[in-house]
Z-matrix of the N, CA and C atoms (Angstrom, degrees):
N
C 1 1.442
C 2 1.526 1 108.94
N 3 1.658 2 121.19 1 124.69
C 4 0.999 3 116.88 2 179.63
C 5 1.386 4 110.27 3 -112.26
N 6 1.581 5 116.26 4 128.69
C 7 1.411 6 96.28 5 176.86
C 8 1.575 7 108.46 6 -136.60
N 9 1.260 8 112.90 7 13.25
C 10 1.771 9 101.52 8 168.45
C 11 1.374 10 114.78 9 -84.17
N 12 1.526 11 114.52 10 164.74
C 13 0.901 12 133.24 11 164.10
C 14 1.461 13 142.00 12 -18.83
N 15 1.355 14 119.91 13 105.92
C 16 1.467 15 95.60 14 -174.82
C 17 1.649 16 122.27 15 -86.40
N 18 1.320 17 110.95 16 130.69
C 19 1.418 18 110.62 17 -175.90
C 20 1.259 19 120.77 18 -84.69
N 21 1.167 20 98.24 19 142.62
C 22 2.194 21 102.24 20 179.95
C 23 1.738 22 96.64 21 -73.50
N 24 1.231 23 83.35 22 151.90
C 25 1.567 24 88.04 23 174.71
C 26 1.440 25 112.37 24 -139.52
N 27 1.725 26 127.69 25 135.84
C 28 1.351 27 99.25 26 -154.65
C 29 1.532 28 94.37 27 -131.57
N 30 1.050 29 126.55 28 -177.71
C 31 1.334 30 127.83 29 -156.35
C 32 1.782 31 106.50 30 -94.20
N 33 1.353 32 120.20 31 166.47
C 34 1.352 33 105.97 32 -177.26
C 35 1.183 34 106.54 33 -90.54
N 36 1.424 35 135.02 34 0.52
C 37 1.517 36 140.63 35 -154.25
C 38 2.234 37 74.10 36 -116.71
N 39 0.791 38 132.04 37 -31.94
C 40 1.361 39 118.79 38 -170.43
C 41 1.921 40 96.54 39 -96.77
N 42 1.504 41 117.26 40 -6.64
C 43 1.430 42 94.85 41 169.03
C 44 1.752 43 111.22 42 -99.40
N 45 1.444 44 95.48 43 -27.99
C 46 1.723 45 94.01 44 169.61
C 47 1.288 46 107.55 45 -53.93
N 48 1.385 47 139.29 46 -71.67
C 49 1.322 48 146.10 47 -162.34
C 50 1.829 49 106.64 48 -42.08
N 51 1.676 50 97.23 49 -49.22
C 52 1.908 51 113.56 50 175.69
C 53 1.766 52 90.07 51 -53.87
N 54 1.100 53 125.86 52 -105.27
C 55 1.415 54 128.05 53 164.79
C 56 1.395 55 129.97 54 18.51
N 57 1.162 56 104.33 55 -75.00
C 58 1.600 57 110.68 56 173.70
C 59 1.409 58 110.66 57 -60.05
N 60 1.488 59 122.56 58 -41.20
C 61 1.423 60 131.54 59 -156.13
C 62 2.139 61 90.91 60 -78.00
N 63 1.254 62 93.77 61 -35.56
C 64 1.627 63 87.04 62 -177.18
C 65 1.795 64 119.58 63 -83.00
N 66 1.678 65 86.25 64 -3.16
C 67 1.694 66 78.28 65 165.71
C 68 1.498 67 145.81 66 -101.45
N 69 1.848 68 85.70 67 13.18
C 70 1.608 69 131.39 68 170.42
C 71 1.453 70 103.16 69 -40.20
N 72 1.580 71 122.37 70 117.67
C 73 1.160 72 113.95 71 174.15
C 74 1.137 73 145.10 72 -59.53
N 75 1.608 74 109.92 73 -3.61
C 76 1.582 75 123.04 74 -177.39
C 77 1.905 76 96.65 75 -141.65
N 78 1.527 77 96.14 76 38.47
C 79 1.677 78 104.47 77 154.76
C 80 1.613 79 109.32 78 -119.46
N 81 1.103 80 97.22 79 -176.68
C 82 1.434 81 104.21 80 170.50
C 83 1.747 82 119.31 81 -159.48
N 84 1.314 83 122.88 82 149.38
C 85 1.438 84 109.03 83 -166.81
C 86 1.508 85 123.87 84 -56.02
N 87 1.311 86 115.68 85 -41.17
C 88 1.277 87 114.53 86 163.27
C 89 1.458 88 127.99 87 -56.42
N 90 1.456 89 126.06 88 -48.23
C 91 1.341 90 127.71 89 171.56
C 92 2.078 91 105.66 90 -54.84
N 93 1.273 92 101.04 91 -58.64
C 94 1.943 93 90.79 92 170.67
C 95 1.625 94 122.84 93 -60.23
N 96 1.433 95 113.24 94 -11.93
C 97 1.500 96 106.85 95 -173.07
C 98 1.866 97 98.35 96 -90.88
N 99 1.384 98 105.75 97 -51.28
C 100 1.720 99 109.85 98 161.56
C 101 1.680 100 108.54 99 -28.20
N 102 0.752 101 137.06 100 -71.72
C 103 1.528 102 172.66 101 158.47
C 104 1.571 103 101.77 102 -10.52
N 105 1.121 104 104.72 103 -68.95
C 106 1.479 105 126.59 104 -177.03
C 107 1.584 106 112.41 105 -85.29
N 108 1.293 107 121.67 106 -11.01
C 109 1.675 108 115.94 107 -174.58
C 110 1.611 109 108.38 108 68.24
N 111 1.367 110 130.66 109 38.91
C 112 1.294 111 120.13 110 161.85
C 113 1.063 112 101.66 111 -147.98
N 114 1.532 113 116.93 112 168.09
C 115 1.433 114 140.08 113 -153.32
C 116 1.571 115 100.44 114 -73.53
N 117 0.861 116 138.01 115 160.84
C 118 1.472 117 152.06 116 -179.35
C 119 1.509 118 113.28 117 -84.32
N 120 1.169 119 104.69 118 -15.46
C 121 1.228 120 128.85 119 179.35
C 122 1.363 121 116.51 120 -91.13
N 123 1.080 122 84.68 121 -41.03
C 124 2.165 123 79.32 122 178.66
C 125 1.267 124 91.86 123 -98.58
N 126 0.914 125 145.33 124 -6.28
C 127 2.184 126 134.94 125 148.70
C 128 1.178 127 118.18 126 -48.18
N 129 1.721 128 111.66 127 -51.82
C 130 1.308 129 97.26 128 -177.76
C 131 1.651 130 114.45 129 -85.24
N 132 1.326 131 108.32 130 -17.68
C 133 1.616 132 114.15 131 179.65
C 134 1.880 133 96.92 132 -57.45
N 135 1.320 134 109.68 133 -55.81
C 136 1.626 135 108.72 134 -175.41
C 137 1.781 136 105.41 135 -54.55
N 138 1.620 137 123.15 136 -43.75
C 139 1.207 138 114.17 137 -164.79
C 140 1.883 139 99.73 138 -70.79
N 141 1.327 140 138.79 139 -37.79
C 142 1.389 141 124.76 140 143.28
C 143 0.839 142 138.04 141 -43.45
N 144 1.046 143 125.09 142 -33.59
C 145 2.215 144 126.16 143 157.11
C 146 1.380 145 89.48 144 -54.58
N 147 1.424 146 133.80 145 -71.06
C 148 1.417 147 126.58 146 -174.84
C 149 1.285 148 123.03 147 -53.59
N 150 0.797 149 159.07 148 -45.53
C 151 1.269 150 158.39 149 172.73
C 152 1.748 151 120.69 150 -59.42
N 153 1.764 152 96.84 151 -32.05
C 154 1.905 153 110.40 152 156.42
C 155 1.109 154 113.87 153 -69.89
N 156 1.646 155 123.57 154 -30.03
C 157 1.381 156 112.16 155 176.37
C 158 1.475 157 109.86 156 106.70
N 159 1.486 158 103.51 157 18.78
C 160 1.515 159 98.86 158 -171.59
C 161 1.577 160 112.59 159 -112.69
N 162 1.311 161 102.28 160 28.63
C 163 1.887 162 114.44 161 148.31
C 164 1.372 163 88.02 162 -122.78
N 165 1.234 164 97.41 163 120.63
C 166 1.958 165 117.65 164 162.07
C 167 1.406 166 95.43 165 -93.90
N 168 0.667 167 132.23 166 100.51
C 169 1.594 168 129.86 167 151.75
C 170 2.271 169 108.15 168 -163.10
N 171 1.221 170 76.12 169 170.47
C 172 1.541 171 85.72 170 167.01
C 173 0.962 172 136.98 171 -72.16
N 174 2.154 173 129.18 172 120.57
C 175 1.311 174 115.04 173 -156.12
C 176 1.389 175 126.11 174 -75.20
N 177 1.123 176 128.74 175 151.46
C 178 1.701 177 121.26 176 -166.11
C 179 1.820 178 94.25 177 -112.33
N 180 0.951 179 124.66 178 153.77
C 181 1.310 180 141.82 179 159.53
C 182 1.539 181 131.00 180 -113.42
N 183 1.371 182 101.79 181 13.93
C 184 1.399 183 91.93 182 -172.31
C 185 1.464 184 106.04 183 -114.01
N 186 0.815 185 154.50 184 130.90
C 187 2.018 186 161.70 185 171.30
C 188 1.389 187 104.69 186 -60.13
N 189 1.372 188 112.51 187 150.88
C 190 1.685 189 101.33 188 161.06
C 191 1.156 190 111.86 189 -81.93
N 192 1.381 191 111.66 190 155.01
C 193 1.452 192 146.50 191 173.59
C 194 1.593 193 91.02 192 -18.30
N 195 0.937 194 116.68 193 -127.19
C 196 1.518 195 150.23 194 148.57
C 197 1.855 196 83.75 195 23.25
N 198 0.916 197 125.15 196 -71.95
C 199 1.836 198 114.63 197 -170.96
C 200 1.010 199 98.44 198 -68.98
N 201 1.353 200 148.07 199 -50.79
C 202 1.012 201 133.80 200 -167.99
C 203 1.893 202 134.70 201 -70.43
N 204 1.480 203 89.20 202 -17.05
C 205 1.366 204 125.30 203 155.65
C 206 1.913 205 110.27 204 -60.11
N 207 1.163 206 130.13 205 -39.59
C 208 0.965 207 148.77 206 -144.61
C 209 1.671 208 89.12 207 -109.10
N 210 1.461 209 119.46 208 -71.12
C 211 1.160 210 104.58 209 -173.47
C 212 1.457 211 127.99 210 -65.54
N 213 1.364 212 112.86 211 -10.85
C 214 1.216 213 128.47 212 178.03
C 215 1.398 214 97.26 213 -56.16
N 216 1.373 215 121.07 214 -61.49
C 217 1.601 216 118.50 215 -158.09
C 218 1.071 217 109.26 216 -81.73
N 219 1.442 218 116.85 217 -15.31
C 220 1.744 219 120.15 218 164.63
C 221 0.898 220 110.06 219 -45.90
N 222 1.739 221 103.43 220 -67.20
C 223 1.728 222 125.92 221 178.72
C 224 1.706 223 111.93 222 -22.65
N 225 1.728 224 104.48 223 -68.04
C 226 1.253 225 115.55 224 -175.47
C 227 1.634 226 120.59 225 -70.55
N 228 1.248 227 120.03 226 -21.64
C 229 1.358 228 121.40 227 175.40
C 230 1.719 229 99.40 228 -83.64
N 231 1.462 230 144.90 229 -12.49
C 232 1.240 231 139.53 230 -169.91
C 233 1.682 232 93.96 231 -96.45
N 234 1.185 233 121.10 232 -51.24
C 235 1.753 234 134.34 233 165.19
C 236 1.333 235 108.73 234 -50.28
N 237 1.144 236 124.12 235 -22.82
C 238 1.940 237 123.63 236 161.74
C 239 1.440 238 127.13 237 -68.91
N 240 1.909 239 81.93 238 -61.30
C 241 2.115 240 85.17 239 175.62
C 242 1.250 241 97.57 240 -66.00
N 243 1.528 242 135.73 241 -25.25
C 244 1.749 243 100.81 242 -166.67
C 245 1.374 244 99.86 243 -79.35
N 246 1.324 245 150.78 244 -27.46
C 247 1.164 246 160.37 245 128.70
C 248 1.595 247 131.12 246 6.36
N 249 1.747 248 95.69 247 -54.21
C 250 1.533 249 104.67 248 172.19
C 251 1.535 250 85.57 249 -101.43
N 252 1.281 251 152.16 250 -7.50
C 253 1.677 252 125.29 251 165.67
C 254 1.510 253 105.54 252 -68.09
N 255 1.632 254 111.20 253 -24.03
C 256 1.300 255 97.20 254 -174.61
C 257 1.796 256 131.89 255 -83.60
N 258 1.597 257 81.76 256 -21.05
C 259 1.813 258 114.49 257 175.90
C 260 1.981 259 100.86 258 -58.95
N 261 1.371 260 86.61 259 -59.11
C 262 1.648 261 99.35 260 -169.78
C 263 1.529 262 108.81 261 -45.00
N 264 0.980 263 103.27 262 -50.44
C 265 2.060 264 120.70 263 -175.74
C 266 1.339 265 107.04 264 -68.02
N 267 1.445 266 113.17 265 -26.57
C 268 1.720 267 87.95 266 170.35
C 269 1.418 268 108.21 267 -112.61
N 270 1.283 269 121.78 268 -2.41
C 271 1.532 270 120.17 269 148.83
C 272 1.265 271 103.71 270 -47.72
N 273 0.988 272 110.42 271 -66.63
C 274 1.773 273 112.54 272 -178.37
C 275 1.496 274 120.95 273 -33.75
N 276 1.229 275 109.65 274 -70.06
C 277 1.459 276 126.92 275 164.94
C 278 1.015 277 104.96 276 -32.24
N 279 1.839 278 134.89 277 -59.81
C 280 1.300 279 108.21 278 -152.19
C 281 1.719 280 101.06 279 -98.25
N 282 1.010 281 125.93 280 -12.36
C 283 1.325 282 139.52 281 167.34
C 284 1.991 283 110.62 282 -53.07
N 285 1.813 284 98.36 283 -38.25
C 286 1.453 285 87.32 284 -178.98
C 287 1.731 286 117.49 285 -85.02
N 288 1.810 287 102.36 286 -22.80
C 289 1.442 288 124.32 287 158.77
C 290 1.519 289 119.15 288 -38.07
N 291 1.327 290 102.06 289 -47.29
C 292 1.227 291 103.89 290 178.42
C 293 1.671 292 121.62 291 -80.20
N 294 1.344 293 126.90 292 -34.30
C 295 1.458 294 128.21 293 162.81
C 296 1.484 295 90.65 294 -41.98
N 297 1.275 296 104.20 295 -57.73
C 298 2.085 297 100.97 296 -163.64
C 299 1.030 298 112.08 297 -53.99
N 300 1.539 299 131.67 298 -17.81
C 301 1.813 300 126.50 299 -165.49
C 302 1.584 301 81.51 300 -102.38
N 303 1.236 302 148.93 301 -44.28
C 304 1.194 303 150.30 302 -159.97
C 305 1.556 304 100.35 303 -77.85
N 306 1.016 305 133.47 304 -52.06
C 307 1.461 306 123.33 305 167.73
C 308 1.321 307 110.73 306 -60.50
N 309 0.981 308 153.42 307 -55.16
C 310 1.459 309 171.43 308 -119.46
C 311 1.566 310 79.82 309 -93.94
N 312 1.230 311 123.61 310 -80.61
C 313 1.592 312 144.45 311 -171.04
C 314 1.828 313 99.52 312 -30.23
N 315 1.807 314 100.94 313 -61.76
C 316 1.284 315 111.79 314 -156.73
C 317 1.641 316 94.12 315 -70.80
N 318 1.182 317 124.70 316 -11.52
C 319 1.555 318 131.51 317 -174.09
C 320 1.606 319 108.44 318 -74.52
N 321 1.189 320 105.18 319 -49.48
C 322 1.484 321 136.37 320 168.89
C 323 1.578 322 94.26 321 -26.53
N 324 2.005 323 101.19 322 -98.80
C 325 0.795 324 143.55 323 -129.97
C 326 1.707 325 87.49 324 -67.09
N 327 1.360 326 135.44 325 -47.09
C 328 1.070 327 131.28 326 169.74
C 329 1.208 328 132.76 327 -60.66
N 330 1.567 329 111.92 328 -41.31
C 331 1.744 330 112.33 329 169.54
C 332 1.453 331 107.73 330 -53.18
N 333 1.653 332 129.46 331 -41.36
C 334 1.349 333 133.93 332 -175.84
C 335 1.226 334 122.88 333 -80.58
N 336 1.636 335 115.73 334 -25.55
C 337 1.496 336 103.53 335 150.66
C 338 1.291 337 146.40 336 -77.70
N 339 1.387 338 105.08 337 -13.33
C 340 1.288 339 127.79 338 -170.45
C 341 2.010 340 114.19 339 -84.23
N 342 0.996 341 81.66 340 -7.25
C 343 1.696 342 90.93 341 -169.22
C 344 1.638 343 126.82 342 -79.05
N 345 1.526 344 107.55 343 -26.88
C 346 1.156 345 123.30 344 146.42
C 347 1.586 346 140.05 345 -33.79
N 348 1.525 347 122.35 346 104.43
C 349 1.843 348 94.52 347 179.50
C 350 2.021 349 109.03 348 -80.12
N 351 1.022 350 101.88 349 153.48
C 352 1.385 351 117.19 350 176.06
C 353 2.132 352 112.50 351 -99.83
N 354 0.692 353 111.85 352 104.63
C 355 1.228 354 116.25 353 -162.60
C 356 2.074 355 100.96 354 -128.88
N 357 0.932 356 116.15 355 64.02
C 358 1.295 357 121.53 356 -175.07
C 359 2.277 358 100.43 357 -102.49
């Protein structure tokens, strides 16, 4: 009777390719393991087999289709929020600029009315 789990098992030409792709300077292991459907954990366990040397083979650089599809829009949805963090902050800025011209004004407008005596 067999009843554990069956494990995926993946090719060494599909962990080099995982591997290399996570040593992308503006990736990271978690964003390629998302990407790829495996644990983050067995990414970095494979990028230590790699680095011991225990895929002999030739390095590949290319991702599959389908992840790379995936990280793309990561890519572009991470290049957005920093985009609207950057929108937001100078909304901000000029939003607090503006309290400052609005006080400034009301600072004005009172020292110069006030200066008058009223003698009725």
């Amino acid at each position: 009777m067999n009843t554990g789990k069956k494990t995926q098992r993946y090719s060494i030409e599909f962990k080099v390719k995982a591997v290399e792709w996570s040593y992308q300077a503006h990736r990271s292991v978690k964003g390629v393991a998302e990407a790829l459907d495996i644990h983050p954990f067995m990414l970095s366990r494979w990028r230590k087999e790699y680095r011991e040397g225990k895929f002999a083979m030739k390095r590949v650089k290319k991702a599959p289709d389908e992840a790379k599809k995936l990280m793309k829009e990561r890519d572009e949805i991470n290049r957005l929020k920093r985009r609207i963090a950057e929108l937001q902050e100078e909304n901000d800025i000029l939003k607090k600029f503006q309290r400052f011209q609005a006080e400034e004004r009301r600072k004005r407008s009172d020292s110069s009315g006030n200066t008058g005596n009223n003698t009725e």
